[in-house]
Structures are given as structure tokens and as C-alpha cells.
C-alpha positions as CSV (number, residue, x, y, z in Angstrom):
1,X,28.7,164.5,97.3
2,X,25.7,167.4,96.8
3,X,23.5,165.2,98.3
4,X,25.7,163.9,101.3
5,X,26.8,167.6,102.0
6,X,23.1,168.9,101.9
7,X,22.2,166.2,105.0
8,X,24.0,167.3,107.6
9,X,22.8,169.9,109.8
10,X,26.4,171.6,109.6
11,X,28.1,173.9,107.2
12,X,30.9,171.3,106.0
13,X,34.0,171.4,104.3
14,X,35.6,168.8,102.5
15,X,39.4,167.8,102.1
16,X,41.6,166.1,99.8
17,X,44.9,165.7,99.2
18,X,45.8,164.1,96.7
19,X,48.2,165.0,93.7
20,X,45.1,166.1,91.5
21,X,42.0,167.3,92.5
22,X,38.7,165.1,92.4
23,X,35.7,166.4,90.3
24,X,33.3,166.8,93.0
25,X,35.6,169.3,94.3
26,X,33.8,171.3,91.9
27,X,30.6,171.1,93.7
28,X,30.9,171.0,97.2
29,X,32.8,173.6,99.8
30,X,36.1,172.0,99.7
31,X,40.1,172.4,100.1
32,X,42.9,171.1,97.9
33,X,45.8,170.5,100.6
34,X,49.6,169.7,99.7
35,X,52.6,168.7,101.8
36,X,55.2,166.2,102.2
37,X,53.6,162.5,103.0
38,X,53.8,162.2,106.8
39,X,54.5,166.1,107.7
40,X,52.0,168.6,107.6
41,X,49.2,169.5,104.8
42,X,48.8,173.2,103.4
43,X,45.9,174.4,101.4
44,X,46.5,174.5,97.6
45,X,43.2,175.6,96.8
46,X,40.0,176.7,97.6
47,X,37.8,174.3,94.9
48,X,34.5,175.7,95.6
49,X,32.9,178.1,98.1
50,X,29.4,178.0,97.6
51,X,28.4,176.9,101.6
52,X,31.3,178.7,103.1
């Protein structure tokens, strides 16, 4: 994921939402999001901000 994130030309963030959070959330900009499946997602948690 560092590598992919450190191509593009963007500042990026990355999402996941699923029940745990994965461990390249550590190290890459990224939001933990929660919600009912089908309705709408929330943020959790801010993982890591080192880009943003």
C-alpha cells in the first residue's frame, strides 16, 4: 500500500469498512467507516494521517 499510495500524483485517502481494521491502515492516510450493510457508512476512525 506505501508504494501504490506514493504513485499517484494525488493526495489519497483510503477506505475500509470492514468489522476490523486492516494492518496497512497503519501506514497509509486512511478511514475506518461503520454503518448498517446497505445504508450509509460513518467514520470510525482516522488510522493514519501522515499525507493528509
Amino acid at each position: 500500500m506505501l508504494e501504490r499510495t506514493a504513485r499517484y500524483a494525488v493526495e489519497v485517502c483510503w477506505f475500509d469498512d470492514r468489522e476490523r481494521p486492516r494492518p496497512w491502515m497503519a501506514a497509509v492516510p486512511s478511514l475506518h467507516l461503520t454503518g448498517p450493510a446497505g445504508g450509509p457508512r460513518v467514520v470510525r476512525g482516522v488510522i493514519a494521517g501522515t499525507r493528509l
